[in-house]
Phi, psi and omega in degrees: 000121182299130136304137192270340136277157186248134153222179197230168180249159179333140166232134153344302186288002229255317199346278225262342195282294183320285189304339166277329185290301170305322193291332169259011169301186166239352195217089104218154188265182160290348223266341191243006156293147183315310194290346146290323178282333195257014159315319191224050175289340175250067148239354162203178200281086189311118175228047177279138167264147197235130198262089165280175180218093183080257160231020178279163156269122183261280222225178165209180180213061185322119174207155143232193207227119171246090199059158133039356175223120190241129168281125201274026054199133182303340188286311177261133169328335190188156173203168168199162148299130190246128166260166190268224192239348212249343192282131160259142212307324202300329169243007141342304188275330189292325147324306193300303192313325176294324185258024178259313163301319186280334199272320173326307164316317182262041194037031165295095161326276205247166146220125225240094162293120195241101194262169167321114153308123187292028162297323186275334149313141155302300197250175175275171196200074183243014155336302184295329175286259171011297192291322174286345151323267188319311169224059134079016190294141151299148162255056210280014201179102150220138185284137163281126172233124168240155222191128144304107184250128189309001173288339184293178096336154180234135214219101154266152195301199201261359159265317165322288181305329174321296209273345192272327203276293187307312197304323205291332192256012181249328196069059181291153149267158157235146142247139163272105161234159190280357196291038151336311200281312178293321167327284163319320219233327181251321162271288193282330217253001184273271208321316183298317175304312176324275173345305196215006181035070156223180173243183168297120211292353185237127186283184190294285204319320185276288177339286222277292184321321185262331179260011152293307199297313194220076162356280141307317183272339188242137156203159191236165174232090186246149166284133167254123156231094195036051166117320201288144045023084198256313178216141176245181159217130168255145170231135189245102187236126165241217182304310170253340211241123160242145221226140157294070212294299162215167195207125190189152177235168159321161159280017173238019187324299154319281171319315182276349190053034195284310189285341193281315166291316197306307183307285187331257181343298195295318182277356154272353179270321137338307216284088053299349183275153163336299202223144178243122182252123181288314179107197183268174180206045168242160204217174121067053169060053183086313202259040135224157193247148166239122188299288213287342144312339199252318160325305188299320157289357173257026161259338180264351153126026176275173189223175217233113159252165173243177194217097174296154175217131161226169184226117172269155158265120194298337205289309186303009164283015163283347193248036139267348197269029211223316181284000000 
């Protein structure tokens, strides 16, 4: 029996057919354009897959492949199968089940989806839930993600405006400026050590390299105080959504309410996009809420979606062929 799909794994010459194909999904971001994925390719194995029906391109699956298990894709905030706005589930699943039989083949256990919180879609896309029914997928990991949704009014509580007042009587500036390097060195990558003893999953050299590639899509934001350099933001903007990619102030933070404005201005320079996304505020792969984080974003009036991570077995694509 002839298959009604072929699929492949990613090629180089594959570049502008992939990219273009994402600019016109209903479930993808920049984040799964090449020129994002492949900022840190050789830290990991690429294994994205390209799904056709003849020589048309239907899906892709941005991943990599580590031993026996392939990731959608670690290197990205989210992954998924990505599709157009026109596939129908009937041929969802027929897709999925195929690329579920190709990875089996290819001695592929498992596949470990970390998905679009569904803020990010254009249209609904709730394929992936179905599908994680029908075969049994763990559900080992969900995150609390919070968001703003811009339809709302937007109403921060009453410490906030508190902080809004002071900045206001201190004379924060904000600027959208290129001052990466300050950002990084003096603000975000000190604070992350202090705190949490990590660095910033993008060193200064990849930020800057990607938001020369995407402009429109990267942007920075910095806090002033007469010259001084008090809190910054990168933002990850997409179709519906701007997103807090990172965020940090001074050690005068408190005082200056510097971040506190910084936040405000940004979700009001927004509020045409859907969702102002905060991101996540879960710990210890989800099963810990960090209070005061998630507080500090629900003062600015955010609410609470989630971010699923499931593990398919690759074997159990028999218990699609029956649907």
């Amino acid at each position: 029996m002839v298959k009604q799909y072929q699929i492949r794994l990613y090629q180089n010459e594959d570049f502008a057919l992939w990219n273009d194909f994402i600019s016109k999904a209903k479930n993808a971001t920049f984040l799964f354009h090449r020129n994002f994925m492949e900022y840190h390719k050789d830290r990991f194995d690429d294994y994205s897959l390209m799904v056709f029906d003849n020589k048309k391109l239907v899906a892709v699956l941005p991943a990599n492949r580590v031993g026996d298990t392939v990731y959608s894709h670690q290197g990205l905030s989210y992954g998924t199968l990505v599709t157009n706005e026109d596939v129908r589930i009937k041929e969802y699943i027929t897709i999925f089940k195929e690329l579920m039989v190709f990875l089996n083949e290819q001695t592929i256990l498992t596949l470990e989806c970390k998905l679009l919180p569904k803020l990010y879609n254009t249209t609904i896309a709730d394929e992936m839930d179905y599908l994680s029914f029908l075969m049994q997928a763990n559900c080992f990991r969900t995150d609390v993600y919070l968001a703003i949704d811009m339809n709302q009014e937007y109403h921060p509580n009453r410490n906030r405006k508190r902080a809004l007042k002071i900045a206001s009587e201190l004379n924060i500036e904000i600027r959208q400026d290129q001052n990466y390097k300050g950002f990084w060195n003096e603000i975000l990558t000190p604070n992350l050590k202090e705190r949490f003893q990590v660095t910033p999953v993008h060193t200064l050299d990849e930020i800057q390299k990607l938001a020369d590639f995407f402009p429109n899509q990267i942007q920075l934001f910095n806090a002033y105080q007469e010259g001084d350099l008090k809190a910054g933001v990168v933002m990850f903007l997409t179709d519906n959504v701007a997103h807090f990619q990172y965020s940090s102030g001074g050690n005068d933070r408190n005082e200056t309410a510097a971040l506190d404005v910084l936040f405000d201005f940004i979700i009001q320079k927004f509020s045409s996009k859907r969702y102002v996304s905060f991101g996540s505020s879960s710990e210890n792969n989800g099963l810990q809420l960090n209070e005061g984080l998630a507080y500090w974003k629900e003062s600015f009036g955010a609410k609470t979606t989630v971010q699923s991570f499931l593990r398919f077995t690759t074997s159990n694509y028999t218990k699609l062929e029956s649907i």
